[in-house]
N, CA, C and O atoms as a DFTB+ gen file, in Angstrom:
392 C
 N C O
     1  1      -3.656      17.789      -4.915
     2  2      -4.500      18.207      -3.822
     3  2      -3.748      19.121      -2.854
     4  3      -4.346      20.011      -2.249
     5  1      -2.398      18.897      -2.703
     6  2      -1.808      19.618      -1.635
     7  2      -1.928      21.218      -2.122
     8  3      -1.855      22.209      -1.395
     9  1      -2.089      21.180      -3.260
    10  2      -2.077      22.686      -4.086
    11  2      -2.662      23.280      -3.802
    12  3      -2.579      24.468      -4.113
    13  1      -3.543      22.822      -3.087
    14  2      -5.461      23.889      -2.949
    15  2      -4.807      24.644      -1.931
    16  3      -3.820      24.474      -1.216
    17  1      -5.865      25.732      -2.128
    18  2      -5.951      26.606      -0.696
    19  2      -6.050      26.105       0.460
    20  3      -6.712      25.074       0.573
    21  1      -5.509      26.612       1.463
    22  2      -5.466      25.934       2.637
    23  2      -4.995      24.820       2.871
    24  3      -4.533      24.703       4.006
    25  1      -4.937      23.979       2.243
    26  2      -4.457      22.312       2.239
    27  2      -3.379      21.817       3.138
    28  3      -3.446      20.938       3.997
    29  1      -1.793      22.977       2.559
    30  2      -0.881      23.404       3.111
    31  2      -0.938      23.251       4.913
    32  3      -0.541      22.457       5.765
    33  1      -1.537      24.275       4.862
    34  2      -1.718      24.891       6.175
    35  2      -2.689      23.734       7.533
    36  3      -2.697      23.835       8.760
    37  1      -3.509      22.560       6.466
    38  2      -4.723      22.036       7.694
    39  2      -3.229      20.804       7.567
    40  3      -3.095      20.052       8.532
    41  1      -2.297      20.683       6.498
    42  2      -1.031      19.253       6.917
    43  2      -0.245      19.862       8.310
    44  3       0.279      19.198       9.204
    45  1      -0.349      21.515       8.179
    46  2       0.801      21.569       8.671
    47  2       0.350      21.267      10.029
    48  3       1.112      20.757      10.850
    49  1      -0.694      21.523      10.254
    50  2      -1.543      21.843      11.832
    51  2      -1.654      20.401      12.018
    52  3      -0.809      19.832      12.709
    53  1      -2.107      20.091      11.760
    54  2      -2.091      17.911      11.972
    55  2      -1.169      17.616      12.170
    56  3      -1.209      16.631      12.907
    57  1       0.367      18.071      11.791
    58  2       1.678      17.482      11.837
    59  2       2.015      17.878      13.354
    60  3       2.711      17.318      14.201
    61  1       1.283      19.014      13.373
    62  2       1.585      18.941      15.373
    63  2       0.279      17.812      16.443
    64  3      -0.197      17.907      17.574
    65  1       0.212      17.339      15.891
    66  2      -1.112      16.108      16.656
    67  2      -2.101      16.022      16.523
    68  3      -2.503      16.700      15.577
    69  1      -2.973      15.373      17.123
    70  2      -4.454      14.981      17.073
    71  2      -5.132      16.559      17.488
    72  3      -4.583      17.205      18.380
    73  1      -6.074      16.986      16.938
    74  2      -6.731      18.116      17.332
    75  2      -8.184      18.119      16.695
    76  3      -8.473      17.612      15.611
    77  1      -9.166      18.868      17.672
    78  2      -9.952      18.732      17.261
    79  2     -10.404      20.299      15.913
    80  3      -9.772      21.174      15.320
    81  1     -11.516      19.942      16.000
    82  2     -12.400      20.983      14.573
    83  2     -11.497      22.536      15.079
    84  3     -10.422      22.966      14.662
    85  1     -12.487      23.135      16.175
    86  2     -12.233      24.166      16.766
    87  2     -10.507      24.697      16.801
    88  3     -10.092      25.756      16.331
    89  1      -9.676      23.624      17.503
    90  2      -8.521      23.922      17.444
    91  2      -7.510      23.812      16.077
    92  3      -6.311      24.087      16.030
    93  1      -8.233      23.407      15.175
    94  2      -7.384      23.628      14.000
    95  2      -7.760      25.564      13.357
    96  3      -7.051      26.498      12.981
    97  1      -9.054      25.366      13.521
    98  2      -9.771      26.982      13.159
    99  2      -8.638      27.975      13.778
   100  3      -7.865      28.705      13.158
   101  1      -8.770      27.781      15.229
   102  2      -8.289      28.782      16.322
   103  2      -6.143      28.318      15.288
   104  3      -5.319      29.231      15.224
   105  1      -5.984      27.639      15.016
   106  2      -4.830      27.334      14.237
   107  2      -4.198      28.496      12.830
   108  3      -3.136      29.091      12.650
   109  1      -5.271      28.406      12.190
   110  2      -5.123      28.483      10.760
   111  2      -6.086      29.924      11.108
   112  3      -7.236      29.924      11.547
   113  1      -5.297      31.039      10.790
   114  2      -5.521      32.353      10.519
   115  2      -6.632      32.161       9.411
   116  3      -6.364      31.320       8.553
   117  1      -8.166      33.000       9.278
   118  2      -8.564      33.258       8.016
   119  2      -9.362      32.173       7.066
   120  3     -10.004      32.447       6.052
   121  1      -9.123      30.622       7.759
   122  2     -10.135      29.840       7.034
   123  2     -11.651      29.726       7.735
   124  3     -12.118      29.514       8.855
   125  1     -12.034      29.945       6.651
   126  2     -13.808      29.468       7.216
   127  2     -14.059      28.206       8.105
   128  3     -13.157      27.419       8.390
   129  1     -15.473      28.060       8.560
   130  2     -15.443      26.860       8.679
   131  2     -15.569      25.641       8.050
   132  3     -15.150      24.489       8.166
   133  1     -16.747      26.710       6.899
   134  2     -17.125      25.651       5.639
   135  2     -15.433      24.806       4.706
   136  3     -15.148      23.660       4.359
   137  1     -14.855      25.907       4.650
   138  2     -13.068      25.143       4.134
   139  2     -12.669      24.520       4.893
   140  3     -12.242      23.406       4.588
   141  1     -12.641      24.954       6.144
   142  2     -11.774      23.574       6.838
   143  2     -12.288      22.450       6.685
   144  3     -11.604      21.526       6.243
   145  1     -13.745      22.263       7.054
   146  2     -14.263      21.249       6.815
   147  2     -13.880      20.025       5.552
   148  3     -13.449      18.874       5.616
   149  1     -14.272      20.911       4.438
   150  2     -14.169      20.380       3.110
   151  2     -12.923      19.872       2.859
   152  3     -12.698      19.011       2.009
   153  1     -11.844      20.541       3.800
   154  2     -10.326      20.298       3.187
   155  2     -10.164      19.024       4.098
   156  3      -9.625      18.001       3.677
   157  1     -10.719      19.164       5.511
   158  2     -10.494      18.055       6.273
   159  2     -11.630      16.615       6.018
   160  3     -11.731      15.597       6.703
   161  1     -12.214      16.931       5.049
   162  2     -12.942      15.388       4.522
   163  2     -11.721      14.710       2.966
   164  3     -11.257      13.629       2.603
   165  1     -11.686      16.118       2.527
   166  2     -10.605      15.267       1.352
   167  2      -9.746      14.707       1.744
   168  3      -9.714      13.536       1.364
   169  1      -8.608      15.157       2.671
   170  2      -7.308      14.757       3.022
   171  2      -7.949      13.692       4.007
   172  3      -7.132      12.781       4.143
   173  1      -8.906      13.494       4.622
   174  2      -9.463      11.997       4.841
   175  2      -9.767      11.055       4.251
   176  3      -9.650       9.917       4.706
   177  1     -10.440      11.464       2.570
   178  2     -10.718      10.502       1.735
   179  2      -9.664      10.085       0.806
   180  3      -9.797       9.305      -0.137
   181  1      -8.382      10.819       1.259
   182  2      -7.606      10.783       0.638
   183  2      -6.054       9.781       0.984
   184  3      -5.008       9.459       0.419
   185  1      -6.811       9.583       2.372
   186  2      -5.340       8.335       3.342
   187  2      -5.050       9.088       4.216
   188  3      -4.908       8.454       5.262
   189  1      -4.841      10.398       4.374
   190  2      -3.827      11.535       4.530
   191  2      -4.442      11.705       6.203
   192  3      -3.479      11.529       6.950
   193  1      -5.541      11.947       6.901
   194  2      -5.819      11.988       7.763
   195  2      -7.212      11.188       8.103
   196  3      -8.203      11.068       7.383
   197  1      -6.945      10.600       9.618
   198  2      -7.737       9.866      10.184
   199  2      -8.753      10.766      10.904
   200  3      -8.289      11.747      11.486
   201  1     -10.014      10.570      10.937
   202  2     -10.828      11.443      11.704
   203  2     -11.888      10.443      13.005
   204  3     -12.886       9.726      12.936
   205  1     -11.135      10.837      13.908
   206  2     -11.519       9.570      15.093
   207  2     -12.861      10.480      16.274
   208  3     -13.141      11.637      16.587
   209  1     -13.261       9.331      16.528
   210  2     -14.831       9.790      17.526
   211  2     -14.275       8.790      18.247
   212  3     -13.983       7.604      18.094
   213  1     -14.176      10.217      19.670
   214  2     -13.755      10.046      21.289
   215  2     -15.276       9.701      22.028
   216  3     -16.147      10.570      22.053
   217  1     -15.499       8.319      22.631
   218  2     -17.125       8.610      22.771
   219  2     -16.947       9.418      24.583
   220  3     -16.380       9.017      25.600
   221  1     -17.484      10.270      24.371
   222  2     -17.396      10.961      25.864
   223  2     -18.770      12.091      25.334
   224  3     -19.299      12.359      24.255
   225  1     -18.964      12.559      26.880
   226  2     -19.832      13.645      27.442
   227  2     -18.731      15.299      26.690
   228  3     -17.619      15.616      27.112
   229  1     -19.308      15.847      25.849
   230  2     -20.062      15.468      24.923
   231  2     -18.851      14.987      23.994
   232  3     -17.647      15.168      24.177
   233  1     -19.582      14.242      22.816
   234  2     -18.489      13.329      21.944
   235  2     -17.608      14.181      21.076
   236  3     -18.201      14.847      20.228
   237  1     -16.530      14.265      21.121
   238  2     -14.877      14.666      20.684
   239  2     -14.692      13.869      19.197
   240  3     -14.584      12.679      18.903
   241  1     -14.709      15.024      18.470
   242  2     -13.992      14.649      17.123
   243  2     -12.750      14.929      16.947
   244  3     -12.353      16.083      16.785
   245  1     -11.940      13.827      16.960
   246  2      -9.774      14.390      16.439
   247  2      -9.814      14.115      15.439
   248  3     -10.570      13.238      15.022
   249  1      -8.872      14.891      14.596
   250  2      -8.402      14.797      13.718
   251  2      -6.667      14.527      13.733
   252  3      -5.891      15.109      14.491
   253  1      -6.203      13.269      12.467
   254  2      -4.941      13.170      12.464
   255  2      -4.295      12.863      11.762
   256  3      -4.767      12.337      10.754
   257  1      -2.659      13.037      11.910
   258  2      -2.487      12.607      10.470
   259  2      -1.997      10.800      10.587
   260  3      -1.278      10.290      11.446
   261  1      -2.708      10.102       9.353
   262  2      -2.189       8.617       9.172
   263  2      -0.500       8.822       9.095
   264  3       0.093       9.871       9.346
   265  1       0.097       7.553       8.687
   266  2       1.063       7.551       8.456
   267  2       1.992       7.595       6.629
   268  3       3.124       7.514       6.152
   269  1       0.613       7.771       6.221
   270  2       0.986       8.310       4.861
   271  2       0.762       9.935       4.640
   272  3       1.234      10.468       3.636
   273  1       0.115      10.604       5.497
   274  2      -0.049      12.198       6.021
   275  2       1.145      12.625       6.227
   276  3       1.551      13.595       5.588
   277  1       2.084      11.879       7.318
   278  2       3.359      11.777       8.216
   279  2       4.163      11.954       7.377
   280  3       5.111      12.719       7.550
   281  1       3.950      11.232       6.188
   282  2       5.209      10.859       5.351
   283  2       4.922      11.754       4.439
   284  3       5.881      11.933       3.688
   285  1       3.815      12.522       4.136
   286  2       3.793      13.720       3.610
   287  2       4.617      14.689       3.851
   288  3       5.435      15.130       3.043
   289  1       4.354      15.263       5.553
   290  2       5.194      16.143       6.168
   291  2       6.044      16.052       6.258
   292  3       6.701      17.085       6.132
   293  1       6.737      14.843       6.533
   294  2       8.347      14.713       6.347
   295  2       8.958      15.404       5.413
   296  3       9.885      16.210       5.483
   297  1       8.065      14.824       4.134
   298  2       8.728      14.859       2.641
   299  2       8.757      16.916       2.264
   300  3       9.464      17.605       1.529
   301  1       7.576      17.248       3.241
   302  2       7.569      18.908       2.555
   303  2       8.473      19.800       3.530
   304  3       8.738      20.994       3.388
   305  1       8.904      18.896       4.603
   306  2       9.193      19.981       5.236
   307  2      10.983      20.268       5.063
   308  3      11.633      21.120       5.669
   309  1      11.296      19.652       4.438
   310  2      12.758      20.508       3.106
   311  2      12.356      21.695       2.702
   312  3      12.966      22.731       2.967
   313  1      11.406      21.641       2.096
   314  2      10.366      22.498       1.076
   315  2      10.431      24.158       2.150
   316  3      10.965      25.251       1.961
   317  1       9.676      23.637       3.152
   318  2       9.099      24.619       3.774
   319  2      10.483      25.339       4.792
   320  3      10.326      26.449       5.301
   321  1      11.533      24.707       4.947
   322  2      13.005      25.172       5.653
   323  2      13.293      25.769       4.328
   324  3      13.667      26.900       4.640
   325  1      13.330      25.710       3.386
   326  2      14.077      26.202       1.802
   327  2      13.139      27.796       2.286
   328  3      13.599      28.826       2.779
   329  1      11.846      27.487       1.943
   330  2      10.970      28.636       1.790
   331  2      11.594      29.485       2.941
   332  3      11.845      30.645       2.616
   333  1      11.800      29.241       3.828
   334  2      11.782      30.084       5.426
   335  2      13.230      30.955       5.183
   336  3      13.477      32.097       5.570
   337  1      13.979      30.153       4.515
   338  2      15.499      30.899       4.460
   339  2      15.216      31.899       3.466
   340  3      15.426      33.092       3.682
   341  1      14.693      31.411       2.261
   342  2      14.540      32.584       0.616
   343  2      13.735      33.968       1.161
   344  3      13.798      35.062       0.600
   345  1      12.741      33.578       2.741
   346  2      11.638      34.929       2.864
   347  2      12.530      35.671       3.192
   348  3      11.878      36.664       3.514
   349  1      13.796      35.982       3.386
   350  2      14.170      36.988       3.218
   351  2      14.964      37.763       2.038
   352  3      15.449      38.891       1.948
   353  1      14.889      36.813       1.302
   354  2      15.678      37.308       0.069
   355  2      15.041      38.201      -0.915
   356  3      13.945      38.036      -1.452
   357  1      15.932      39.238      -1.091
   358  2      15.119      40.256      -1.889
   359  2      15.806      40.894      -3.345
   360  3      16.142      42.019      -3.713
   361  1      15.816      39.616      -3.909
   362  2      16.329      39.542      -5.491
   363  2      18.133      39.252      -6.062
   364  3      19.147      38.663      -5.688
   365  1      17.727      39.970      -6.998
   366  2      19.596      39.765      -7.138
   367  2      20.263      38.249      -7.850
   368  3      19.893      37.194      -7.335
   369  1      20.909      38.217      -8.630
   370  2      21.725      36.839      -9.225
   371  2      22.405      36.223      -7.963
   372  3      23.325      36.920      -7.537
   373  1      22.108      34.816      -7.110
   374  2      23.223      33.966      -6.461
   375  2      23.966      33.451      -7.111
   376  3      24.563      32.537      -6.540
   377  1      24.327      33.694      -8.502
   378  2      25.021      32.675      -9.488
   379  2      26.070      33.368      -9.687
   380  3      26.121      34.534     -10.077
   381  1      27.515      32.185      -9.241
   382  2      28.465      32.994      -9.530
   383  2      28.849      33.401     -10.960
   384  3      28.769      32.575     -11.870
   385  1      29.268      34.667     -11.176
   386  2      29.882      35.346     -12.510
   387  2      30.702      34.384     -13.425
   388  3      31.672      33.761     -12.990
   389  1      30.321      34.304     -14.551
   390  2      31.281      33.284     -15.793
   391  2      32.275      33.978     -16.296
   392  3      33.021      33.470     -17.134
């Protein structure tokens, strides 16, 4: 699941806190609303995020991540420091000569 489009991108935005619909959109460059949506019911049906109703004038939907979401981000964000160093790399053997 993390593979899909966007998927990536609605962990990474949750990994900074509770937020609602709007502020993940205003987040994530380029996704619809219809995708966010869809991505933010899987990764709900999925453990990965909690989707909580604030009862207030008018009623507040957050979104967040559980603590198996958490332990998602932990786990990718090696992943995503690896990626950040390689974007600048622009080819070439790192392997030293035999």
């Amino acid at each position: 699941m993390i593979g899909r489009r966007w998927t990536g991108s609605v962990v990474q935005a949750a990994g900074q806190g509770a937020r609602r619909f709007s502020e993940y959109r205003a987040m994530i460059e380029g996704i619809s609303d219809r995708l966010l949506s869809q991505r933010l019911k899987e990764l709900e049906a999925a453990g990965l995020i909690d989707r909580a109703v604030v009862p207030s004038t008018p009623v507040q939907i957050l979104y967040q991540l559980t603590p198996d979401g958490q332990a998602l981000v932990d786990a990718l964000l090696p992943l995503a420091q690896w990626s950040q160093r390689r974007s600048g790399y622009r080819g070439g053997s790192r392997l030293p000569a035999a």
